[in-house]
C-alpha positions in Angstrom: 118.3 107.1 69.8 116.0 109.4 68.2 113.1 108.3 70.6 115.3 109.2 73.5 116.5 112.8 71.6 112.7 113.3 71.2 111.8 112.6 75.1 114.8 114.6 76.3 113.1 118.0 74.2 109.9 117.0 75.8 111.0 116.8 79.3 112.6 120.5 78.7 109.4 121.7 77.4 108.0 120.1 80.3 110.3 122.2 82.9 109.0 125.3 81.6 105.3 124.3 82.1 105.7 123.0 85.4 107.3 126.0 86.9 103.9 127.6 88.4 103.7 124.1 90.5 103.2 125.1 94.2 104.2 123.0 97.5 102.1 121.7 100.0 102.6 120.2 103.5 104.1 116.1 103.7 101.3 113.9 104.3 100.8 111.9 107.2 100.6 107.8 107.9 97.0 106.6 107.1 95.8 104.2 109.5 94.2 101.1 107.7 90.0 100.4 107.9 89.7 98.8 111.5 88.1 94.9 111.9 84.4 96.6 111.4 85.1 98.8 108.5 86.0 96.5 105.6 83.1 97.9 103.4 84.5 101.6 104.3 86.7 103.7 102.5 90.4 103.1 103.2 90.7 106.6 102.5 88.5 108.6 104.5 90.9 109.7 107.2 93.6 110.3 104.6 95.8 113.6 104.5 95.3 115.0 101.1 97.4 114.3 98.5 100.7 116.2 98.4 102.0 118.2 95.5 105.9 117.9 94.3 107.4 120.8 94.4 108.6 122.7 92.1 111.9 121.3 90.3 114.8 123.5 90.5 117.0 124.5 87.8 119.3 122.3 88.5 116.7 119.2 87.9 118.5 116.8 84.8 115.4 116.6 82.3 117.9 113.4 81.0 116.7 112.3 84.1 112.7 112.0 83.1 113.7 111.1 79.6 115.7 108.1 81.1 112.5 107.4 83.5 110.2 106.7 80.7 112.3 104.8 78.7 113.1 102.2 82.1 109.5 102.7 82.7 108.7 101.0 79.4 111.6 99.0 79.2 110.6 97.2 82.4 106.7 96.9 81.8 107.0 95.9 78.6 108.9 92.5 79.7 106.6 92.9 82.4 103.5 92.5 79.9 105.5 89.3 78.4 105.6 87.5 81.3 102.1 88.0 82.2 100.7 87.0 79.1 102.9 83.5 78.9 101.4 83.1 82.6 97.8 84.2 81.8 97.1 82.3 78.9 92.9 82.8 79.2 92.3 85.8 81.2 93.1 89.5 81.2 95.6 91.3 83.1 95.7 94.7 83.5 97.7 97.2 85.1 99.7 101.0 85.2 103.5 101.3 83.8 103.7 104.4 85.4 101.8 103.3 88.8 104.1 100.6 89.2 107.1 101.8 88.5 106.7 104.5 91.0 105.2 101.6 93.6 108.6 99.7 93.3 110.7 103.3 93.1 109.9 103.2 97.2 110.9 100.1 97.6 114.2 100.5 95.9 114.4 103.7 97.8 113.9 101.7 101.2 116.5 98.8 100.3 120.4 98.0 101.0 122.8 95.8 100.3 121.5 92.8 98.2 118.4 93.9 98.5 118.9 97.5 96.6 120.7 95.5 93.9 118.3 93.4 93.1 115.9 96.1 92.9 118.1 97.4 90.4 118.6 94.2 88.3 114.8 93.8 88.4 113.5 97.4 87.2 116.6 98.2 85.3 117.3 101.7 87.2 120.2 103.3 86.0 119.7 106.0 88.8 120.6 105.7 92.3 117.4 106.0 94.7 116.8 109.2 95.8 117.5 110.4 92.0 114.8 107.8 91.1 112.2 109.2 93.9 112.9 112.3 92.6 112.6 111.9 88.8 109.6 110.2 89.3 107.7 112.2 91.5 107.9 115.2 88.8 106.8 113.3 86.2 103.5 112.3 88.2 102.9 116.2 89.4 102.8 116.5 85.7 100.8 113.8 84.0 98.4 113.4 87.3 95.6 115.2 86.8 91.4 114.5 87.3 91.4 112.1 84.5 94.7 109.9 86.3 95.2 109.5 89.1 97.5 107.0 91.7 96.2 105.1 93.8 99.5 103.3 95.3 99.1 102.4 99.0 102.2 100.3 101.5 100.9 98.4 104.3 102.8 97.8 107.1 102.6 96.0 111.0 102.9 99.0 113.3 105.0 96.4 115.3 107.6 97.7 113.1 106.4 101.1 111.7 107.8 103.3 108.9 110.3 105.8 109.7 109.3 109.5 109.5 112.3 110.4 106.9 110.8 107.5 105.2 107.2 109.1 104.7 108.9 112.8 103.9 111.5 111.3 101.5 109.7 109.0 99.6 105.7 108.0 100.2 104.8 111.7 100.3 106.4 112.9 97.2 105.6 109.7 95.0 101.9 110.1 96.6 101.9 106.8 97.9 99.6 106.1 100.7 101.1 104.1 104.2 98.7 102.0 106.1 100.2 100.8 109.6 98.2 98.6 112.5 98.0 95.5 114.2 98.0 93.3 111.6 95.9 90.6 113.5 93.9 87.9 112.8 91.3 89.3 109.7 92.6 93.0 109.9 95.6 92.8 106.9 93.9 91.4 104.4 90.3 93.6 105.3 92.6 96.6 105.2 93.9 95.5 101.7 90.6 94.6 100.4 89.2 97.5 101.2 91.5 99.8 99.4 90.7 97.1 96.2 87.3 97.9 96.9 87.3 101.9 96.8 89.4 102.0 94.1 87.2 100.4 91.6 83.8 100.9 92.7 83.3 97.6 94.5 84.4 95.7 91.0 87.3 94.1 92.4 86.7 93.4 96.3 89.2 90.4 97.4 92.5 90.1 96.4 93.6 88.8 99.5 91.8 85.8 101.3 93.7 85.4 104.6 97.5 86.1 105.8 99.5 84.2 107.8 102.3 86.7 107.9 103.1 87.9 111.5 105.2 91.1 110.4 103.1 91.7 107.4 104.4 94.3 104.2 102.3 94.6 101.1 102.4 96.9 98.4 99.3 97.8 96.2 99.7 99.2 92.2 97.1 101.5 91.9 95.4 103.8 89.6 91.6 105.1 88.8 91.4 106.3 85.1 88.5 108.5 83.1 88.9 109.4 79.7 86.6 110.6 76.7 86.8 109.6 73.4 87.3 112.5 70.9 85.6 110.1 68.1 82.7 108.9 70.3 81.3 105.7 69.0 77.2 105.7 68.4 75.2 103.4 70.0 72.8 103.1 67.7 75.8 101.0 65.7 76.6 98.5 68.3 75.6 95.2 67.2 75.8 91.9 68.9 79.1 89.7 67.5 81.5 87.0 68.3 84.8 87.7 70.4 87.6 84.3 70.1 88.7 83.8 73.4 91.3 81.3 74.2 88.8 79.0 75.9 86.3 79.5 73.1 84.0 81.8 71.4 81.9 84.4 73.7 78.7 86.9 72.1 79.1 90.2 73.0 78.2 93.7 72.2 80.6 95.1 69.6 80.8 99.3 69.0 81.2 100.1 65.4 82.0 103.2 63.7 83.7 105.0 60.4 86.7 107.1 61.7 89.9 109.1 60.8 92.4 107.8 63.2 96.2 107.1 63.7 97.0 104.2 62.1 99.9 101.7 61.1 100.7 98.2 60.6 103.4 95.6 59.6 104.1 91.5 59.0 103.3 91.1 62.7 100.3 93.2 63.9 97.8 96.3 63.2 97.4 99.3 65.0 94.9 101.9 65.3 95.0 104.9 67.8 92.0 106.8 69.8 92.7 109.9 70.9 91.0 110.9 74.2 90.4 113.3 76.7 90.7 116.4 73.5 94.0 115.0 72.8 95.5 114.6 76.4 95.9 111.1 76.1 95.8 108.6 73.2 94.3 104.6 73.8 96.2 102.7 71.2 94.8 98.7 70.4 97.2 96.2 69.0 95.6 93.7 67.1 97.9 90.4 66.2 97.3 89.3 62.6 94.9 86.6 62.2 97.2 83.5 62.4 100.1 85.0 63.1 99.7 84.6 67.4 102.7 82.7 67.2 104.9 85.5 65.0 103.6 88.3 67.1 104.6 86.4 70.5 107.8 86.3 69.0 108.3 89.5 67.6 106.9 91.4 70.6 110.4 91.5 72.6 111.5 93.6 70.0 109.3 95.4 68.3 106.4 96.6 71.0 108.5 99.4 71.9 108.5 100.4 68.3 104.5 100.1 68.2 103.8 102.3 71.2 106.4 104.9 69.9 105.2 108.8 71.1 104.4 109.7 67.6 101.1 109.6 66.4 100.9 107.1 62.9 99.8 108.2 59.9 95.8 109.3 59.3 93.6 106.9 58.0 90.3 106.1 57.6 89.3 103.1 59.4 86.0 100.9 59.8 86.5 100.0 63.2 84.6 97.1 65.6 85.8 97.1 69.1 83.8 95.5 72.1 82.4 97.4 74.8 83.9 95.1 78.1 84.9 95.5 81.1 88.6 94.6 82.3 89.4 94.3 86.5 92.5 93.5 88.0 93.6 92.3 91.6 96.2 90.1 90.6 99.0 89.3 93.0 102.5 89.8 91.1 104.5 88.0 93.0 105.3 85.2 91.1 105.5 86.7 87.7 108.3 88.9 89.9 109.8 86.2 91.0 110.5 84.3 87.7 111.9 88.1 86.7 114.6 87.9 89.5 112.8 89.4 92.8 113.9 86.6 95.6 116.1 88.6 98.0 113.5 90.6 99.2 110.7 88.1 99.9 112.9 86.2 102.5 112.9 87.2 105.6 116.8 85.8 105.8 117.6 87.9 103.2 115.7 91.2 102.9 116.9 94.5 104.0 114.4 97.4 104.0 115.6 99.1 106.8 115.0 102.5 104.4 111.6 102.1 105.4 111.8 100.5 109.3 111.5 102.7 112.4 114.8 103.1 113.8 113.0 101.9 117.4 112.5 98.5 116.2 113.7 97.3 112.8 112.8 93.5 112.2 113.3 91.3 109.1 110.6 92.3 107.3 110.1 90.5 103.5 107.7 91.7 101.1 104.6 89.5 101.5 102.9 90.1 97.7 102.3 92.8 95.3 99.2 93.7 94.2 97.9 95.5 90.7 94.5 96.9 91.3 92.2 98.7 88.6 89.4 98.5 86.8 88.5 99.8 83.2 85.0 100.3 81.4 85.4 100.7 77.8 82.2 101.7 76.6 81.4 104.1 73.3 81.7 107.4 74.8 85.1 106.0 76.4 87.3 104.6 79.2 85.6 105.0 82.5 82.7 107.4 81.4 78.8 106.8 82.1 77.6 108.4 79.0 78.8 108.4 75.3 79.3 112.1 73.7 78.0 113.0 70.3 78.6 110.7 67.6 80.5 111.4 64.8 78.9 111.1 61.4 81.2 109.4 59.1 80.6 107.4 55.8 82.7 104.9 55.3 85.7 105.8 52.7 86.7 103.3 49.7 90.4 103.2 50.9 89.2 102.6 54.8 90.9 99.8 56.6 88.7 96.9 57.8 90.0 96.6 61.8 87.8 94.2 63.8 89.2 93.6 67.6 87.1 89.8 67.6 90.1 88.0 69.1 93.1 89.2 72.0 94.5 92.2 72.2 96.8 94.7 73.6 95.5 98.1 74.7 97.9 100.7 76.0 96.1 104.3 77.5 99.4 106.8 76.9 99.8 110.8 78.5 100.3 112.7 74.9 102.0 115.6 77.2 104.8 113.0 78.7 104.8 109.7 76.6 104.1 108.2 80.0 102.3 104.6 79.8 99.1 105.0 81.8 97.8 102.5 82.0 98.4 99.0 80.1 96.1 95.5 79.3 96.1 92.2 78.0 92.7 91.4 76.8 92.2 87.7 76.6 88.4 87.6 77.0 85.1 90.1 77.4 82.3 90.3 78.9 79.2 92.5 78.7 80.0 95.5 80.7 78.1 95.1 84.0 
C-alpha cells in the first residue's frame, strides 16, 4: 500500500512535467525487408516515431500508478517461469517493452480471446484505458538512452485495419510490418529486425515458418547507460564465474564504492546508479547455498527487492563480470504454461481489433519474440568506453559483494519506477 501511495505522487509529479509534450502526425504501416534485403535495416523506410500527446487533465494518474505495479506484477512471474525453464542459459528481456507489446494485443482481442489476455497480464483496465496509460508512461521514460523497439508482423492477405494503426501501434510506438509472407520472406523479415536491433548480435530467431496467414510479435528494446561510479580497468582481473554447467574464467571489474545497498536471509543487493541518476541497475546476488531458499522466496519477496527507493549507503568492494547477455528467445511456451492458449488457435482466436475489415481471417498468434542485447562493461551498459574512474580505498566496514555465480540484474527509470529492462544471468562470456 505504501509503494502504490508512493507511485500514485509520482505519476502526479509526472503530469506536471509532461505538459510541454507536443503531438506529431500517426505513423504509417512499414513494409517488411523484401527476399533480397535480409542483411538491411527493417527500418529504413520507417515513419518516424510518433510522440503521445499530451495527456489531458482529465488523465487518472491511478491509472500509471496501477500500470507499473501490473507491469511488475506480471514480469516478475514472468522472470520465474523463465528461470525454472532456462536452467543454464540467460534470458533477458524489457518489463516495460513487453507489457506494452501485449497491451496491442489485448487491445486487438474479443470475446475469449480479450479475457484471456486479461487473466494472463493481469489488466485491471479495459483496453483502450490500457493503450492509453501506457503510451504516457513511454513518452515519458523514452528517451536517447531507452528506447522500443516493438514491431507486429502481419500477411497483407489480411492487413491491419487503419483505426488499428491510429488507435493503438502508433501511440504505443510499435512498428507494423505487412507482406506476402511467402516462402523465406516471414522469418527474413523477423530476423532482420533481430539483427538491427542489436548490432548483428542476435541474427536468427526464426529458422523457417510454415504458417500461411502468419502474426508475430517482437519485444523490443535498445538500451545505453553510463555508470556514475565507473569501474577502472586497470582493476579488472581474470576470475572464476560458477555456471550451472560448470565453472567458466572470465574478466571480472573490481572497484571500492559507495552504493545503495541492502540484504536479508535470502539474497544481497547492491545498486548502480547510471546515466547521472536517470536510471539505477540493481544486481541480486542469492546467498551462497541458499539457491534453493531464494527460488522459493522469490514469489514473494522480489517485488520488495526492486522497491523504488534507493537502500541505504554503503561502502562496498564490489567484483562484477564484464559479459555480454543476447536474447531472441521465443516466449511462447513459457506463455503458454502461464495461460495463453485461446489465441494461438486458429479455432479459437479473435483479433479482429487488428484485421482489415475487407478480409478478416482466423488469424492465431504464431510466437513471441524478446529481442535485446546488453554489454556490461566498466564504463557501463551498452557504452564503448569507460568514464573516469573513481578513486576509492577500501573502507573497514565495506561489504565483500562478488557476483562469481547467477544473478538477477534489473536496469530501472528513477523518474517512473518503470522496469527497463530485466535478466537472468546464468553464464558469461568475455564480451566480444
Amino acid at each position: 500500500m505504501i509503494r502504490k501511495f508512493l507511485l500514485c505522487l509520482l505519476c502526479f509529479c509526472l503530469l506536471a512535467v509532461s505538459a510541454c509534450s507536443s503531438p506529431a502526425s500517426p505513423a504509417q504501416e512499414t513494409p517488411a525487408p523484401d527476399e533480397g534485403a535480409q542483411s538491411a535495416s527493417p527500418g529504413a523506410s520507417a515513419a518516424p516515431t510518433p510522440t503521445v500527446p499530451a495527456p489531458t487533465d482529465a488523465f487518472d494518474p491511478t491509472l500509471v500508478s496501477d500500470a507499473l505495479m501490473q507491469t511488475e506484477d506480471f514480469s516478475l512471474q514472468l522472470m520465474q517461469n523463465l528461470r525454472t525453464a532456462y536452467t543454464d542459459r540467460n534470458t533477458l528481456f524489457s518489463p516495460l517493452a513487453f507489457n506494452v507489446s501485449m497491451a496491442a494485443l489485448y487491445a486487438a482481442a474479443e470475446g475469449d480471446t480479450e479475457e484471456e489476455l486479461r487473466l494472463l497480464m493481469g489488466y485491471q483496465t479495459e483496453p483502450a484505458d490500457a493503450v492509453q496509460t501506457l503510451s504516457y508512461l513511454i513518452s515519458t521514460v523514452d528517451s536517447a538512452h531507452f528506447t522500443l523497439g516493438n514491431s507486429l508482423h502481419l500477411t497483407r492477405r489480411v492487413g491491419f485495419s487503419e483505426s488499428f494503426l491510429d488507435n493503438v501501434t502508433t501511440p504505443l510506438r510499435i512498428t507494423t510490418y505487412s507482406q506476402d509472407y511467402a516462402d523465406q520472406a516471414t522469418f527474413q523479415a523477423l530476423n532482420a529486425c533481430a539483427e538491427l536491433l542489436t548490432d548483428g548480435r542476435v541474427s536468427t530467431i526464426l529458422s523457417s515458418t510454415a504458417a500461411a496467414d502468419t502474426l508475430y510479435l517482437l519485444s523490443a528494446f535498445t538500451l545505453s547507460a553510463s555508470f556514475d561510479l565507473p569501474f577502472d580497468p586497470a582493476n579488472t582481473v581474470r576470475a572464476s564465474f560458477e555456471s550451472p554447467t560448470g565453472l567458466t574464467v572470465t574478466d571480472m571489474m573490481v572497484g571500492d564504492f559507495t552504493l545503495g545497498y541492502a540484504e536479508d536471509e535470502y539474497m544481497q543487493m547492491v545498486s548502480l546508479p547510471l546515466n547521472g541518476g536517470g536510471m539505477e541497475m540493481r544486481l541480486i546476488l542469492p546467498r551462497e547455498g541458499g539457491e534453493q531458499a531464494f527460488d522459493e522466496a522469490f514469489p514473494q519477496y522480489a517485488d520488495t527487492w526492486l522497491a523504488p527507493e534507493t537502500p541505504a549507503a554503503q561502502s562496498v568492494h564490489l567484483s562484477l563480470p564484464a559479459f555480454t547477455v543476447n536474447s531472441g528467445e521465443s516466449y511462447r511456451d513459457i506463455l503458454t504454461t502461464m495461460g495463453l492458449s485461446t489465441a494461438l488457435r486458429a479455432q479459437t482466436v479473435d483479433f479482429t481489433g487488428m484485421l482489415s475489415d475487407s478480409l478478416v481471417l482466423p488469424t492465431p498468434l504464431n510466437d513471441v519474440f524478446s529481442v535485446a542485447s546488453l554489454t556490461i562493461s566498466e564504463g557501463g551498459v551498452n557504452v564503448a568506453e569507460a568514464g573516469t574512474p573513481v578513486a576509492a580505498e577500501p573502507s573497514e566496514e565495506s561489504v565483500e559483494l562478488t557476483f562469481d555465480r547467477p544473478f538477477l540484474l534489473a536496469v530501472t527509470d528513477t523518474q517512473t519506477g518503470a522496469l527497463l529492462a530485466m535478466g537472468w544471468i546464468n553464464t558469461v562470456s568475455e564480451i566480444k
